[in-house]
N, C-alpha and C positions, 0 to 999 in steps of 0.2 A: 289155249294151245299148249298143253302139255308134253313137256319133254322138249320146247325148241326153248333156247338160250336166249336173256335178252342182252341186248348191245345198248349204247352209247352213240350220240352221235353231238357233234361239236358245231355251232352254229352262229355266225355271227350277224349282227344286227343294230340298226341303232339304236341308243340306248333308251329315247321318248318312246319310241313304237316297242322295244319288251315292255316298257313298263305300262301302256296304254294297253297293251293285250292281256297283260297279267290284268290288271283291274277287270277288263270284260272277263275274260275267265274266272277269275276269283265270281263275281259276280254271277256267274252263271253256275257256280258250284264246282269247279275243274284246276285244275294248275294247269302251267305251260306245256307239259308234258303228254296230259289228258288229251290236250286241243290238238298239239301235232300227231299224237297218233293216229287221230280220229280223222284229223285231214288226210295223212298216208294210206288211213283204212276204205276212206272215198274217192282220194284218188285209184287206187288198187282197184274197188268196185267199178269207175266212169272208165276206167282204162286213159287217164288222162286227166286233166285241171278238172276238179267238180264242180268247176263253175266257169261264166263264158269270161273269156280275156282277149279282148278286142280292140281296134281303134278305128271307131266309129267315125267316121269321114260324113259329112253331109254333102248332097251332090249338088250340081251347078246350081239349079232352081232354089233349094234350101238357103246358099250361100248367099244369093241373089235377095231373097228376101229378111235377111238375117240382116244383111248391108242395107236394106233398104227401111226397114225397123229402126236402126242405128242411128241411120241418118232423117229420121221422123220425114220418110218420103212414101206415097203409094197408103199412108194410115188415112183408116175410115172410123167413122164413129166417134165417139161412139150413137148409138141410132133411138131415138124418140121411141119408135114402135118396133113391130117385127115388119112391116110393111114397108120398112124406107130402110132397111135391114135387106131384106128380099130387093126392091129397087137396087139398092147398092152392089149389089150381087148378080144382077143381072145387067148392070153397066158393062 
């Protein structure tokens, strides 16, 4: 980009998590520098986070069975054959 100015910008963070990205970057060939522009140049491309940021909620069923895992309830197997596998399954 010829001819546009570059800037500065001030950023704060905790101090394990710079130095835990500076290693991945060092390691990937980059400084800290390299890696935020690159994120600012991806975001600018996705019009937004270049990656999903979500909070993935499991729904009633999921929960239901996650609690039922937990508390060694509703657990099959494990099965002899494919045969008492299939039986179990169609219980």
């Amino acid at each position: 980009m010829a001819g546009k100015a570059d800037t500065s910008m001030t950023i704060r963070m905790n101090r394990d998590v710079k130095q835990q990205a500076q290693q991945i970057f060092s390691d990937l060939g980059m400084d800290m520098s390299t890696a935020i522009n690159i994120f600012l140049r991806q975001a600018i491309s996705f019009k937004g986070l270049p990656f999903e940021v979500a909070l993935h909620t499991p729904n009633e069923v999921t929960l239901a069975a996650m609690d039922a895992a937990e508390h060694d309830k509703d657990m099959h197997g494990p099965f002899e054959s494919v045969a008492s596998l299939m039986d179990a399954l169609d219980a």
